[in-house]
C-alpha positions in Angstrom: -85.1 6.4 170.7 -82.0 4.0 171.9 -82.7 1.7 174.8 -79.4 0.1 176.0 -78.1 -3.3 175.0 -79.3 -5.8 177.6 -75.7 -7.1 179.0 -75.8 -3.1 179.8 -79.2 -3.3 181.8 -78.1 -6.9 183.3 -74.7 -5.3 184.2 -76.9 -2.0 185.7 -78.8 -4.3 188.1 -75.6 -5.2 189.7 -74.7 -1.9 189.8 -76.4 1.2 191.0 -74.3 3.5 189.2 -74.7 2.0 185.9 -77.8 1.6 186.1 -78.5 5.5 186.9 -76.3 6.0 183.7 -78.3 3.7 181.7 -81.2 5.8 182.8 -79.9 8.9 182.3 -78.7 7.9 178.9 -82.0 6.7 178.1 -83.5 9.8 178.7 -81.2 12.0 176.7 -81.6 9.9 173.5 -85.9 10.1 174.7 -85.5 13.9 174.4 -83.2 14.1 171.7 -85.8 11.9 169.7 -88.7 14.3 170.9 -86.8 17.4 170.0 -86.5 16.0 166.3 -90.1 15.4 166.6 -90.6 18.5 167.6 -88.5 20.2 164.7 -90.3 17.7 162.2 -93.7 18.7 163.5 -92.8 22.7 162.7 -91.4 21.9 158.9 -94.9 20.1 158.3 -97.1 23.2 160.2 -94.7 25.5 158.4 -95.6 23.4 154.6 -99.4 23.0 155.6 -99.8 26.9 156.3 -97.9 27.5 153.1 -100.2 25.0 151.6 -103.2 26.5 153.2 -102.3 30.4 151.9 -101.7 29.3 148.8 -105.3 27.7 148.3 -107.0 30.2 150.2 -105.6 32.6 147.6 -106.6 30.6 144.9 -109.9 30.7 146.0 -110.3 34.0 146.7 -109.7 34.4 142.6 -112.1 32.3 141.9 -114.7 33.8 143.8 -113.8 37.1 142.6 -113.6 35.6 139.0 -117.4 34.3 139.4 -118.2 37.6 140.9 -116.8 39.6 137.9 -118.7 37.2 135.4 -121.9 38.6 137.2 -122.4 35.1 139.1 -125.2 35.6 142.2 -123.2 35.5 145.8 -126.4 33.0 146.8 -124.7 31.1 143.5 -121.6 31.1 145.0 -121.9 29.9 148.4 -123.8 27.3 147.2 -120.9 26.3 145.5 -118.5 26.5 148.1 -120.1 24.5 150.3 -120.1 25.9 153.6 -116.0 27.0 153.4 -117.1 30.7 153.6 -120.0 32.8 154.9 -121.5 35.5 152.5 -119.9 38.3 154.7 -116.4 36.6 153.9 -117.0 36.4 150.0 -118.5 39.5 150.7 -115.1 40.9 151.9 -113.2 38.7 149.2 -114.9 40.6 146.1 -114.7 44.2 147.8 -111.7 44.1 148.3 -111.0 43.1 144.9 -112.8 46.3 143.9 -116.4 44.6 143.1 -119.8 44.5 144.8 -121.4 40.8 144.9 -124.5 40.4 142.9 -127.0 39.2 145.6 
């Protein structure tokens, strides 16, 4: 954001009209800087959701990798920590075409 020089601001407090453009100008360069926020903000969503299908993915093959090997679903979620319940790896190795070994 631009604020205005301060001979600008000392000339607006002489005058009303100046200083309602300062104002005004202020607040256009205020929302321009928010609407590049704004447009920054959606790239890094937009990257982070990429990010997030890409490792979700990834560990969807794992988990269905440890399932084919004949590792126990108990075995498994152990592993991951709390990230999935056992009716999502469940879900993750039937639809890969497998039944969990409870």
């Amino acid at each position: 954001m631009t604020t205005r020089k301060p001979q600008e601001t000392a000339s607006a407090a002489a005058d009303p009209l100046a200083a309602a453009a300062a104002a005004f100008a202020n607040s256009r360069d205020a929302e321009k800087a928010a609407i590049r926020a704004m447009e920054d903000a959606k790239r890094s969503r937009q990257a982070a959701a990429e990010h997030l299908k890409a490792a979700r993915n990834t560990l969807a093959e794992q988990i269905v990798a440890e399932a084919k090997a004949g590792i126990r679903q108990k075995t498994i979620l152990e592993r991951l920590n709390g990230v999935y319940t056992r009716e999502s790896v469940r879900r993750i190795c039937r639809e890969a075409g497998i039944e969990p070994a409870e």
